[in-house]
C-alpha positions in Angstrom: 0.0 0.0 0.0 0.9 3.7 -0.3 -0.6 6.6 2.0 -0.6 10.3 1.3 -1.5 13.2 3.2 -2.4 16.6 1.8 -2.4 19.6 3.4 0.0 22.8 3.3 2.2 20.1 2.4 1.8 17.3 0.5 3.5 14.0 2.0 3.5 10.6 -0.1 4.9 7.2 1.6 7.0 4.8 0.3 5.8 1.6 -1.1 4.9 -1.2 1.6 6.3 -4.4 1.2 4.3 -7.1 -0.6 2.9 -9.9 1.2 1.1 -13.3 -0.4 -2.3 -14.7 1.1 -4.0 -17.4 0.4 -7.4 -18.1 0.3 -9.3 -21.7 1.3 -12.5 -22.0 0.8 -13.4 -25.4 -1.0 -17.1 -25.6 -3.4 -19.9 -27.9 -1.4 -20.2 -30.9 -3.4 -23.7 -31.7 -4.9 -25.0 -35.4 -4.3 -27.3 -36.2 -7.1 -29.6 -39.5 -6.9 -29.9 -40.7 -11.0 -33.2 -42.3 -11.0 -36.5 -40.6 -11.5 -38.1 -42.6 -8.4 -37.3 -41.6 -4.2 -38.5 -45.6 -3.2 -36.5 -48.8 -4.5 -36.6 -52.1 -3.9 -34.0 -54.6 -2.7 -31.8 -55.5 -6.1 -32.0 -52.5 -8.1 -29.2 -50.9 -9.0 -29.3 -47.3 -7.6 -27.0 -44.6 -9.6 -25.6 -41.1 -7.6 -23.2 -38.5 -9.1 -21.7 -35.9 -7.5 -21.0 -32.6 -8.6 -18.7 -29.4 -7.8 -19.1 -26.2 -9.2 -15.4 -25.9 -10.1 -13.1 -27.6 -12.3 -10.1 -30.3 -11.4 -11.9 -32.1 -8.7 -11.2 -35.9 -7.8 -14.2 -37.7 -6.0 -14.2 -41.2 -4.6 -17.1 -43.3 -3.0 -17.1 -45.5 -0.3 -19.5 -47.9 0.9 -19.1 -49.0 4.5 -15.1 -47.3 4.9 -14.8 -49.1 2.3 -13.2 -47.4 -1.5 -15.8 -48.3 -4.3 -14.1 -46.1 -7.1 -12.8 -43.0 -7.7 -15.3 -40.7 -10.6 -18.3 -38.5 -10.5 -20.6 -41.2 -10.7 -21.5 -44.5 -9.0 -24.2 -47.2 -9.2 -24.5 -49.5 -6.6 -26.4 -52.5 -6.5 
């Protein structure tokens, strides 16, 4: 940054020093259920993606702690 004061005289700073900042603040993923029906029955396969809002994201699924896959979409039967 650089201050200046006016007045009967006019007085201008020196340049700060530069300084870096980062920023965190990470998109909420979307959870989307793929089928057109809220009730299923026992056997049918059931199909979720998941979405976020910004590019270069990774996802993975687990069922149970356990790793199913790793991509935007699942179906689990």
């Amino acid at each position: 940054c650089k201050a200046k004061r006016m007045g009967k005289k006019l007085f201008i700073t020196n340049q700060s020093d530069t300084t870096t900042i980062h920023v965190s603040d990470p998109p909420t993923p979307t959870l989307k259920l793929l089928s057109p029906w809220s009730e299923v029955f026992k056997n049918e396969d059931l199909g979720f993606s998941c979405e976020v809002s910004s590019p270069e994201w990774t996802f993975t699924w687990s069922r149970d702690e356990t790793t199913l896959q790793k991509d935007s979409l699942v179906i689990l039967n």
